[in-house]
N, C-alpha and C positions, 0 to 999 in steps of 0.2 A: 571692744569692751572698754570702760573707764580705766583711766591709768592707776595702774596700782604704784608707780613712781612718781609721775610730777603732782603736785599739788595747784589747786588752782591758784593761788596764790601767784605762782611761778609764772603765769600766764601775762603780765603786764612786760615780765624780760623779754619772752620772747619774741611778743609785739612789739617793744622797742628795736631788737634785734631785726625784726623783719622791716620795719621802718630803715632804719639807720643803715640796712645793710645790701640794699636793693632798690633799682629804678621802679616807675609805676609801668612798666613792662613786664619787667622782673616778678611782681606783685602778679599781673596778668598771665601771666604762664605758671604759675603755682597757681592760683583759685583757681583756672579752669580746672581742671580736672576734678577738682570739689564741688562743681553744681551748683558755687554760688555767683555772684558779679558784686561786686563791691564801688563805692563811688566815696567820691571826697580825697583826702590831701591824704597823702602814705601814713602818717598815722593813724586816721579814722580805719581807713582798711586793713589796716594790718593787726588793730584791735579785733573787728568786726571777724576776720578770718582767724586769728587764733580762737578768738571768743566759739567760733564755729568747731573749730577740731575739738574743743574742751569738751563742747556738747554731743558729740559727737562717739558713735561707739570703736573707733580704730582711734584713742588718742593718742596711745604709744607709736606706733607705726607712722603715722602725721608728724609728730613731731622731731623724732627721728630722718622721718624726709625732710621735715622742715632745716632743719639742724644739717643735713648732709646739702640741699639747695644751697645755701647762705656761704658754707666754710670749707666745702670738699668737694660738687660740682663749679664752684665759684671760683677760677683760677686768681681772682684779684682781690680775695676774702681777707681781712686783717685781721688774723685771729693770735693780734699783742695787745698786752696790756695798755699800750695807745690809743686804743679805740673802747674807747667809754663802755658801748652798746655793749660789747662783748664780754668786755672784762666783768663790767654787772655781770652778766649770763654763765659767765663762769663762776664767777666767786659766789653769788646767791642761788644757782640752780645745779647746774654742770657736778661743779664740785661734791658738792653738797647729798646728790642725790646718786652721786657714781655711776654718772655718762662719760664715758669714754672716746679718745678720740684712738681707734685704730687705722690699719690699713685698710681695711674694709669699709670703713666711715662709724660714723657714730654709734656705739653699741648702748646697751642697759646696763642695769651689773651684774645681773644674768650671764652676761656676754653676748646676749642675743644682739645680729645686726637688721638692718634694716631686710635684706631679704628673709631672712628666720622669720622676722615679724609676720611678712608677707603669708611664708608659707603655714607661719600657726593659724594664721587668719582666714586659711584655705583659701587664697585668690591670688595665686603667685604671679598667675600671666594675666590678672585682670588687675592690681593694684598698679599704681603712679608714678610712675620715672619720670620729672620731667624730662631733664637731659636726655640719658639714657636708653631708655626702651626707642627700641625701632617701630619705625613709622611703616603701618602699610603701604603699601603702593595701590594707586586707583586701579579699583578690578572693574571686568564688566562679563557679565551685561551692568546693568544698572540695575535697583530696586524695581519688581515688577511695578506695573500701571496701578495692579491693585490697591499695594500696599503704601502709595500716596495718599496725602488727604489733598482733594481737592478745595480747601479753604482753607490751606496754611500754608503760609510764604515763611521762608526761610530768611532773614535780614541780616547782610553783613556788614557793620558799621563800625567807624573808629572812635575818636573822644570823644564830640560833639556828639551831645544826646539831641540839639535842636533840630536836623534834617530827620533823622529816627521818629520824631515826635509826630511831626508833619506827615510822615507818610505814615505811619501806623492808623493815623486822623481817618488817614483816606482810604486805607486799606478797610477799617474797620465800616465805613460810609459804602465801599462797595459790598458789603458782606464777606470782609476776610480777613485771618488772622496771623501774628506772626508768629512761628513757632519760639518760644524763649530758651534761654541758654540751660532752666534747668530739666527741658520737656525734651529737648535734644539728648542731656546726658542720659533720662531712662530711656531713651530709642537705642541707645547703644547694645542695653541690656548688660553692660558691667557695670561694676559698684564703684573703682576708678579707673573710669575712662583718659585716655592721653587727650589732649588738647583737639588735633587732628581728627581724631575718632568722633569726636562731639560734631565741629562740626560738617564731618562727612556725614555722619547719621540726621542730622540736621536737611543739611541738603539733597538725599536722599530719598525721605518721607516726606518733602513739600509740594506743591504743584508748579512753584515757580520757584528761585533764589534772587534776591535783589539785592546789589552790590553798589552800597552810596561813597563813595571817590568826596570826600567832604575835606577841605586843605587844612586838616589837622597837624598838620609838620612842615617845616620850612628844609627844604632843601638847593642844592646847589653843584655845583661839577668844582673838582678843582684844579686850582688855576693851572699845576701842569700836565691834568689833561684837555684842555682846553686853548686858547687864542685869545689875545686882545680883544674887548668887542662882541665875544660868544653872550650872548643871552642866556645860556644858562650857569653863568656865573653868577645873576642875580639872584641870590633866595627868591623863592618862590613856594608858594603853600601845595601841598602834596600829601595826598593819600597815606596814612599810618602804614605801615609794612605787613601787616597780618591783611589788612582790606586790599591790600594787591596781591598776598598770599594766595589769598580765599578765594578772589576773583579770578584768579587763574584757576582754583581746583573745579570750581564752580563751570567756567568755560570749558576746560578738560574732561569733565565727568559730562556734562548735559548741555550744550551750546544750546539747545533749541530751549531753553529751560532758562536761563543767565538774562537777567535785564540791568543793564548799568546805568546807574543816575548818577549825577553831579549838582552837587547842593549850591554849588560856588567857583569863582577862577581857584584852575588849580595849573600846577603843572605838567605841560604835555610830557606822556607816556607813548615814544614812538610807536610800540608794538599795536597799542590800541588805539592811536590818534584818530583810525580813519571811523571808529565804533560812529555808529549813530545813538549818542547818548540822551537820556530823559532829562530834562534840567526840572529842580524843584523853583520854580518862578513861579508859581501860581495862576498862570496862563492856561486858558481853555482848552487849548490846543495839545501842552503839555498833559493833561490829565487825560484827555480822551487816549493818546496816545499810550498811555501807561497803562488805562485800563482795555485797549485792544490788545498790547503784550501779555497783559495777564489772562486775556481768554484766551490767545495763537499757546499757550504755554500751559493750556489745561485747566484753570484753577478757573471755581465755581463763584464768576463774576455773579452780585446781583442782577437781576436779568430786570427787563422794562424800561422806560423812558425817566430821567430822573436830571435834573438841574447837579452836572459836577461841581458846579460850586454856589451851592447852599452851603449857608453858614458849617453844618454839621461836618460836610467834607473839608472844613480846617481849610487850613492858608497856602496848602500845598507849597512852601517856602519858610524858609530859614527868619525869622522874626527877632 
C-alpha cells in the first residue's frame, strides 16, 4: 500500500543515501529482487529505484529494507553526523517522521519492524532479505521438459551490455528469445523473490542458459601468494563474480543445457580452462557452432537454409 509515513518529497534523501552509501553491486543485489534492472552512474539508479518503491504498493516495507540494507545489514555503514548522505536522512526524514533505529533494525512509529511489515503484507516467506534469507539449495529433478519454453534462452551477463547486444541480434535472427530479468521474477511466482530464485527460475523455464565470461573486472593473485615472474600477478580482465556465480549454478543444475561464450581475453579460470568455448568474433564457424548448441540443448532453432551472417544476424562481436 502507499506510505502513510514518508512523503515523496523524502524520496531525493533516500536516493542520495542509496548513492553515497553503496557500490553498483550493492545497487545490484537490492534491485534484483524488485523486477527492475537499472543502468547509468549510482546516482541515476538509485533515483530510478527509489522512484520505483514510491510507485510502488509495499513502500513502507521497501523502504524500511532499504534503510536496514544501507545501516544494519551494512557492517561498514557510517551512520555519524560525518557523513553528509545520512545525516541529511536523518535530520529531514528519519527524525522528522519517527523512524527508529532499534535492535531489530529500523522500525515506524508504530513500532512496527521490518518483519511485522512483511507479515501485514501477508508474504512473510516470500518478501526480500537481501542479506539474510536463506538460499535454497539446487533440488532435482529439474523443471519437467514440458514446462520449458523451447525459444527462450536464459542469458547471464555482467556490465558490458555490448556482447548481450550481439547475441540477442542472433538469437532473435535464429527465431529465439531471451528471457528478461523481469519475466524471470513472475516465473518465480513470488512478489519478492531473492536474487538466486530469479535466476534459478530463469534458468529453469529456458531451453538453453548462455553464460558470456565478458572481462569486465580486472583481477590479480597477490604477491604473497604467489612467486617472482607468476602471470597472474598481472591484472588481467575477468568475468564480474555473479557470471561465475551463475555459471556454475547453471552447469550444476543442467550441463547438457549450459553454453559458454567469451566476448574477449579474459583471464583463465583453471576449473574450466579445458571448456570448449563460443568466441563472439563474428566468424562463420563461430555462429554455426552456437547455433548447433542451441538445437543439442532443445530450443526451437529456425529451421531451413538461411546466410548466418546476413546483415540482420548482427556482427556476432563486441563493436
Amino acid at each position: 500500500m502507499p506510505s502513510a509515513t514518508f512523503k515523496r518529497a523524502d524520496s531525493r534523501y533516500f536516493a542520495s543515501s542509496l548513492s553515497e552509501g553503496t557500490t553498483h553491486s550493492g545497487i545490484d543485489t537490492f534491485e534484483g529482487p524488485l523486477g527492475i534492472t537499472t543502468e547509468g552512474n549510482k546516482g541515476e539508479r538509485s533515483n530510478k529505484i527509489v522512484q520505483h518503491i514510491f510507485n510502488g504498493p509495499n513502500t513502507d516495507l521497501l523502504l524500511i529494507e532499504l534503510l536496514n540494507f544501507l545501516y544494519v545489514e551494512n557492517s561498514y555503514a557510517d551512520t555519524s553526523d560525518s557523513n553528509p548522505s545520512y545525516a541529511n536522512l536523518r535530520k529531514r526524514v528519519l527524525d522528522p517522521r519517527g523512524i527508529s533505529l532499534t535492535e531489530s533494525g529500523y522500525t515506524l512509529p508504530d513500532g512496527r519492524d521490518v518483519d511485522d511489515l512483511r507479515a501485514s503484507n501477508g508474504a512473510l516467506e516470500n518478501e526480500r532479505s537481501a542479506v539474510s534469507k536463506p538460499v535454497t539449495a539446487i533440488q532435482s529433478p529439474d523443471t519437467p521438459i514440458e514446462n520449458r519454453d523451447p525459444a527462450k534462452i536464459f542469458i547471464v551477463h555482467g556490465r558490458d551490455a555490448r556482447p548481450l547486444v550481439a547475441l540477442r541480434t542472433y538469437l532473435l535472427f535464429l527465431g529465439l528469445h531471451d528471457i528478461s530479468w523481469s519475466e524471470a521474477v513472475k516465473l518465480t511466482g513470488e512478489p519478492q523473490p531473492h536474487t538466486y530464485d530469479i535466476v534459478r527460475a530463469g534458468m529453469l523455464h529456458a531451453s538453453a542458459t548462455i553464460v558470456i565470461f565478458s572481462p569486465d573486472d580486472l583481477a590479480r593473485v597477490k604477491d604473497e601468494f604467489s612467486e617472482t615472474g607468476d602471470p597472474d600477478r598481472t591484472p588481467q580482465g575477468q568475468a564480474r563474480p555473479n557470471v561465475l556465480l551463475e555459471a556454475g549454478m547453471s552447469f550444476a543444475m543442467a550441463p547438457e543445457r549450459t553454453i559458454f561464450v567469451k566476448s574477449g581475453p579474459s583471464r583463465e579460470i583453471s576449473d574450466i580452462a579445458g571448456f570448449n568455448w563460443i568466441k563472439l568474433d563474428g566468424k562463420w564457424d563461430s555462429r554455426l557452432d552456437l547455433k548447433y548448441r542451441l538445437e543439442t540443448a532443445g530450443a526451437s532453432v529456425r529451421a531451413g537454409t538461411y546466410d548466418l551472417q546476413d546483415p540482420l544476424a548482427g556482427p556476432f562481436m563486441v563493436q
